[in-house]
DSSP file (Angstrom, degrees, kcal/mol; ACC not computed):
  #  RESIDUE AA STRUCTURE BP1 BP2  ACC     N-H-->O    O-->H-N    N-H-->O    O-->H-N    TCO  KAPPA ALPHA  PHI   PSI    X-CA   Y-CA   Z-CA
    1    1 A X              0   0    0      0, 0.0     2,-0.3     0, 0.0     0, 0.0   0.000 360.0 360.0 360.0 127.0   -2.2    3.0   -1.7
    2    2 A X        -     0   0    0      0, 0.0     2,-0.3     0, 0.0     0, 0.0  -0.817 360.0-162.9-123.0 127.8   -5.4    0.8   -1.1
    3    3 A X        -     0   0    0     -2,-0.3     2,-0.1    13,-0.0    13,-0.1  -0.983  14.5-130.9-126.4 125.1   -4.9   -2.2    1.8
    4    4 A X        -     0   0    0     -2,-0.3     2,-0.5    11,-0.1    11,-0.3  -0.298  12.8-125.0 -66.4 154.5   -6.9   -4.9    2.1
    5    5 A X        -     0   0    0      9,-0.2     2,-0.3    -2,-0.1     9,-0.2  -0.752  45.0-179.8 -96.9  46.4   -8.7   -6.2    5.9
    6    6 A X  E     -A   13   0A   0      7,-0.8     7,-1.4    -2,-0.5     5,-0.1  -0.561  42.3-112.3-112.9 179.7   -7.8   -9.6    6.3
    7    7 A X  E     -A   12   0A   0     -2,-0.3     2,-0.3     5,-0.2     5,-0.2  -0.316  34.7-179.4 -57.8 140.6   -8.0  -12.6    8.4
    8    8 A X  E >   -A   11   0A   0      3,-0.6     3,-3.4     6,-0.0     2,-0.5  -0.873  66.8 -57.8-159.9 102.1   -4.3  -13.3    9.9
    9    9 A X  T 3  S-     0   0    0      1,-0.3    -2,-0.1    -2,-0.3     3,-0.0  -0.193 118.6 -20.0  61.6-101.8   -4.6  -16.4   12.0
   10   10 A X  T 3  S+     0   0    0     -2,-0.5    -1,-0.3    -3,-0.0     2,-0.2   0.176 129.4  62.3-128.2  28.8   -7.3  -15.5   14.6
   11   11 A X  E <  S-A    8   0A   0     -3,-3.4    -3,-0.6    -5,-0.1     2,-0.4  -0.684  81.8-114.1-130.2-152.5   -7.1  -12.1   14.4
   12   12 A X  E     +A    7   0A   0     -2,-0.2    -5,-0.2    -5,-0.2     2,-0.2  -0.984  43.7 151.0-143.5 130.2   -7.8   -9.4   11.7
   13   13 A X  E     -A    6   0A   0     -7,-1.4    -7,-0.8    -2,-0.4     2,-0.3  -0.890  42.1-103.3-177.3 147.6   -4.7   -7.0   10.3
   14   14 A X        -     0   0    0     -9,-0.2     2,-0.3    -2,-0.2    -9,-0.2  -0.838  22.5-135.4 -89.3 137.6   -3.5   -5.0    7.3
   15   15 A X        -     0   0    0    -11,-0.3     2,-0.4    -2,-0.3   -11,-0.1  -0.644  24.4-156.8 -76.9 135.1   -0.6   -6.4    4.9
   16   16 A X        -     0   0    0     -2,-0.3     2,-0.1   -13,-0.1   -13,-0.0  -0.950  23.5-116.9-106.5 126.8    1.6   -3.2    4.5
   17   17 A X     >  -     0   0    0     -2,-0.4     4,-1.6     1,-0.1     3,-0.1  -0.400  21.1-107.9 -84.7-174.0    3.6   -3.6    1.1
   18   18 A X  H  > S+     0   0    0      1,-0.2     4,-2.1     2,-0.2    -1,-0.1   0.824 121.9  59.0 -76.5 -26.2    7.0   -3.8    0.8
   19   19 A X  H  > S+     0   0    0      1,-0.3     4,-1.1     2,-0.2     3,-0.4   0.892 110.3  41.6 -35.5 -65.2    6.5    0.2   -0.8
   20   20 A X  H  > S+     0   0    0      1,-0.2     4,-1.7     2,-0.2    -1,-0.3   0.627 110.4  58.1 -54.9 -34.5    5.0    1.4    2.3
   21   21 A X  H  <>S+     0   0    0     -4,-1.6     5,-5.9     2,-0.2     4,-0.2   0.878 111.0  44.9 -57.7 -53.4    7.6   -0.6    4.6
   22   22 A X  H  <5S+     0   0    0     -4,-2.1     3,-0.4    -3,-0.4    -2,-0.2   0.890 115.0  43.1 -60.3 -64.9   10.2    1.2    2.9
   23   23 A X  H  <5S+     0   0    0     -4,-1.1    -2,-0.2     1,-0.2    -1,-0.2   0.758 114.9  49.7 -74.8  -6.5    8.6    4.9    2.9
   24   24 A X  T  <5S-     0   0    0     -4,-1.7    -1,-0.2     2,-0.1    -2,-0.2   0.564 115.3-127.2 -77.9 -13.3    7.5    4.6    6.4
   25   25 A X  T   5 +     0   0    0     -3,-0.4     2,-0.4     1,-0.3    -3,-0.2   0.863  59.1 150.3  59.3  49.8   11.4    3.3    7.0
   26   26 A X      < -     0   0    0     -5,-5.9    -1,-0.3    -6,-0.1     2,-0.2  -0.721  33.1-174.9-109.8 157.6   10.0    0.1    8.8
   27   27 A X    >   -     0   0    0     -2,-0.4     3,-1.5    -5,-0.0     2,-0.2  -0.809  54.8 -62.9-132.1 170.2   11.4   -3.5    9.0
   28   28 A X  T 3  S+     0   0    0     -2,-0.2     3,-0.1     1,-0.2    -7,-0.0  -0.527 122.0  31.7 -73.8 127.0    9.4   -6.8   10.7
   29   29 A X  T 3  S+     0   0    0      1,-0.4    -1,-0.2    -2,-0.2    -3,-0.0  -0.065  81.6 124.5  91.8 -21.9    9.0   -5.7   14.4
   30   30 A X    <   -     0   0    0     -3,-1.5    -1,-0.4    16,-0.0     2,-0.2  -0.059  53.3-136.1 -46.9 163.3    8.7   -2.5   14.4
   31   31 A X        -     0   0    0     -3,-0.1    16,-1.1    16,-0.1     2,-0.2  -0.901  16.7-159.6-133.6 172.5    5.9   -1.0   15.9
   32   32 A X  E     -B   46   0B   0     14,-0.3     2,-0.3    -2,-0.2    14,-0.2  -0.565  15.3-127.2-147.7 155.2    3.8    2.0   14.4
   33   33 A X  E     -B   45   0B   0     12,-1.4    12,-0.9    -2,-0.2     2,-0.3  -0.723  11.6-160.2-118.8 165.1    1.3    4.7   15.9
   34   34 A X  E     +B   44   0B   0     -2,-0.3     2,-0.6    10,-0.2    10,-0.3  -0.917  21.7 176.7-162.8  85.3   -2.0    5.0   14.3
   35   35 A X  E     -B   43   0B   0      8,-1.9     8,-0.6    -2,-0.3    -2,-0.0  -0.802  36.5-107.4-122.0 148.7   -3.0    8.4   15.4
   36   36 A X  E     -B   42   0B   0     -2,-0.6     6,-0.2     6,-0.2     5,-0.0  -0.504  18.3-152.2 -61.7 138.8   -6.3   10.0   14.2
   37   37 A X        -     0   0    0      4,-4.1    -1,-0.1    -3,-0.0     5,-0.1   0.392  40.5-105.1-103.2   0.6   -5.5   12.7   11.7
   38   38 A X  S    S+     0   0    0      3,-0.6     4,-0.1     1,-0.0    -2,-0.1   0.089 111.1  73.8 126.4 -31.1   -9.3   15.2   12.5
   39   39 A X  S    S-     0   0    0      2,-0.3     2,-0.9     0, 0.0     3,-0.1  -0.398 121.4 -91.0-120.7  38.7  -11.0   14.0    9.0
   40   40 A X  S    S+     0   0    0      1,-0.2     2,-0.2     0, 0.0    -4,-0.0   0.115  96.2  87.8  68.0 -38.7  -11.9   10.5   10.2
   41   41 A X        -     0   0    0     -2,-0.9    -4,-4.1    -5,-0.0    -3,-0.6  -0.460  64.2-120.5-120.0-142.2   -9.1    8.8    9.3
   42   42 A X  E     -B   36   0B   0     -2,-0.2     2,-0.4    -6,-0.2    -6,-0.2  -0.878   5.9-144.4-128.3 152.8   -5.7    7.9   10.5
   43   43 A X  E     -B   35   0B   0     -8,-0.6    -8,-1.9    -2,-0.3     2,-0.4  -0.947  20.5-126.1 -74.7 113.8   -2.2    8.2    9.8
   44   44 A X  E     -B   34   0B   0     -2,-0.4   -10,-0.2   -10,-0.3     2,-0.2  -0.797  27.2-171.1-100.0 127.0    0.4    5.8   10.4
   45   45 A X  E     -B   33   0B   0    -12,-0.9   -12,-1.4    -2,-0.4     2,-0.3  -0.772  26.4-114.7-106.9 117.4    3.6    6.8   12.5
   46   46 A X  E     -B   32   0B   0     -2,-0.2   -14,-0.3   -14,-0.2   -12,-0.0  -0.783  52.7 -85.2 -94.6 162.7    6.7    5.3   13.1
   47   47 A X        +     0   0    0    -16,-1.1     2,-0.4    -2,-0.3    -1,-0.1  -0.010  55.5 174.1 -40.3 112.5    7.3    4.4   16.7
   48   48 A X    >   -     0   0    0      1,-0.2     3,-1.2     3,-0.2     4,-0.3  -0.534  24.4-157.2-138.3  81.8    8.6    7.5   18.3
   49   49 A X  T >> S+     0   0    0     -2,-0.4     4,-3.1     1,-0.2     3,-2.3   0.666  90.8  52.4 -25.2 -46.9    9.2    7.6   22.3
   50   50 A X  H >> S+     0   0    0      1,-0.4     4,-1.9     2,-0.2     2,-1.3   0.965 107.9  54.4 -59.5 -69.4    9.1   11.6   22.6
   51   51 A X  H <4 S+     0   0    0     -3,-1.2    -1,-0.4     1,-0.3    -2,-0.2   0.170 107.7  46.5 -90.0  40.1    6.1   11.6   21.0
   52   52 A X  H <> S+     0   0    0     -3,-2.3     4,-5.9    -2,-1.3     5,-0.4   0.367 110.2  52.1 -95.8 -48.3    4.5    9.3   23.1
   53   53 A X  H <X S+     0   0    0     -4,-3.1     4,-1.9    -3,-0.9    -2,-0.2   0.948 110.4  46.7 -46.5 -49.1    5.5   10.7   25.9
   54   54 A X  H  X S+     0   0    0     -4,-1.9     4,-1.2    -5,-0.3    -1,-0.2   0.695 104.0  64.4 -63.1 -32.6    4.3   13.7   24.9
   55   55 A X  H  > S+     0   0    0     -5,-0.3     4,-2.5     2,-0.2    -1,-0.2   0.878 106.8  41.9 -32.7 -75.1    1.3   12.1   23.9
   56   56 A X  H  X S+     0   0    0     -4,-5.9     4,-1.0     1,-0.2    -2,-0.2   0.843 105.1  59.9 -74.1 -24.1    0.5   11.2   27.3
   57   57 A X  H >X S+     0   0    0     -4,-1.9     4,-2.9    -5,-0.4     3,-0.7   0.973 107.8  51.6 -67.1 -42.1    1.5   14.4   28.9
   58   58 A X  H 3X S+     0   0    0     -4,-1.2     4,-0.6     1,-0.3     5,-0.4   0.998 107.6  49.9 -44.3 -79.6   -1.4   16.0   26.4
   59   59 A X  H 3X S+     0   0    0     -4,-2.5     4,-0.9     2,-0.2    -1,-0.3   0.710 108.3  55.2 -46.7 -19.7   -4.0   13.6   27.6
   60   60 A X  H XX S+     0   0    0     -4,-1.0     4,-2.5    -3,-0.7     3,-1.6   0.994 111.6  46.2 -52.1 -84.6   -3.0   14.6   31.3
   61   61 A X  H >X S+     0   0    0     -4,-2.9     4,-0.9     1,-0.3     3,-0.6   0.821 112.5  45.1 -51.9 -82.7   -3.7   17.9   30.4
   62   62 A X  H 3X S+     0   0    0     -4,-0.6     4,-0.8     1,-0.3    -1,-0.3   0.595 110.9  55.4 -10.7 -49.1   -7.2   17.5   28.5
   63   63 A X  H X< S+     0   0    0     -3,-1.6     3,-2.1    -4,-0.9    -1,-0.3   0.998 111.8  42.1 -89.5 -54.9   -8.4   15.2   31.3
   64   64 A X  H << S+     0   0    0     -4,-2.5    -1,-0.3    -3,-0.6     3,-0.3   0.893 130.2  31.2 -45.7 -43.2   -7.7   18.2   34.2
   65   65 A X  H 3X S+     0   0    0     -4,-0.9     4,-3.0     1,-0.2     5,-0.5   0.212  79.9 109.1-105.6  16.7   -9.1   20.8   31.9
   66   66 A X  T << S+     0   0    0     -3,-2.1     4,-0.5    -4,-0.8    -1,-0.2   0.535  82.7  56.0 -71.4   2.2  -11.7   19.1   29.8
   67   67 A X  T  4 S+     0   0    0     -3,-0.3     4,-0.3     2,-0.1    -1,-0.2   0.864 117.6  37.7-103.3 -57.9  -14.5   21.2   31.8
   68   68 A X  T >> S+     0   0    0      2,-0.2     4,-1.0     1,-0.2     3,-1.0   0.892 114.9  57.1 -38.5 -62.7  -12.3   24.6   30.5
   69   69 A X  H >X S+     0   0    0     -4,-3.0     4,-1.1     1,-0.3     3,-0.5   0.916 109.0  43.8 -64.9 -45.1  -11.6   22.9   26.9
   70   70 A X  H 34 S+     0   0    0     -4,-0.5    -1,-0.3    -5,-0.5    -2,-0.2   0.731 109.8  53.6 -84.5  -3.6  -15.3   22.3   26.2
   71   71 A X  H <4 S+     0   0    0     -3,-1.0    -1,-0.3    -4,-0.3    -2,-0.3   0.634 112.9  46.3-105.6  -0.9  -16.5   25.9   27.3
   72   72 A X  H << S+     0   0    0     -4,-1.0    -2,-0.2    -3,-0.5    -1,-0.2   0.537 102.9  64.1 -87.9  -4.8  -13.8   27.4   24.8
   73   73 A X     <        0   0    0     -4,-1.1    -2,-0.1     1,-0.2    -3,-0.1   0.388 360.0 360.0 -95.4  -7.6  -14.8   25.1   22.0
   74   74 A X              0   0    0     -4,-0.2    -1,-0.2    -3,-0.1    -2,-0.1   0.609 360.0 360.0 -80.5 360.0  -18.2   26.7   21.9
């Protein structure tokens, strides 16, 4: 599905069609996650508390162990 970049008032946003709306199971107001998928780009999410939560509990860990995490990623 190919989405266009445009100007939306004074800021800059993608039109999601009604397709996308549908398989993502969103309506107007919803909110969305955007999470990087490894390969550059991103994935779109619907809003899903646990995994936010979870989310942040992740970044917790990384930031106490990032000294650990980068000497096992060599």
């Amino acid at each position: 599905m190919k989405l266009e970049i445009r100007k939306i008032g004074n800021s800059t946003g993608l039109i999601l069609p009604r397709d996308a709306l549908a398989q993502l199971g969103l309506k107007l107001g919803d909110v969305v996650f955007a999470v990087a998928d490894g390969d550059g780009g991103l994935r779109l999410t619907p809003y899903d508390p646990e995994f936010e939560a979870s989310m942040r509990l992740v970044d917790e860990i990384m930031d106490e162990y990032k000294d650990t995490l980068k000497e096992l990623a060599k």
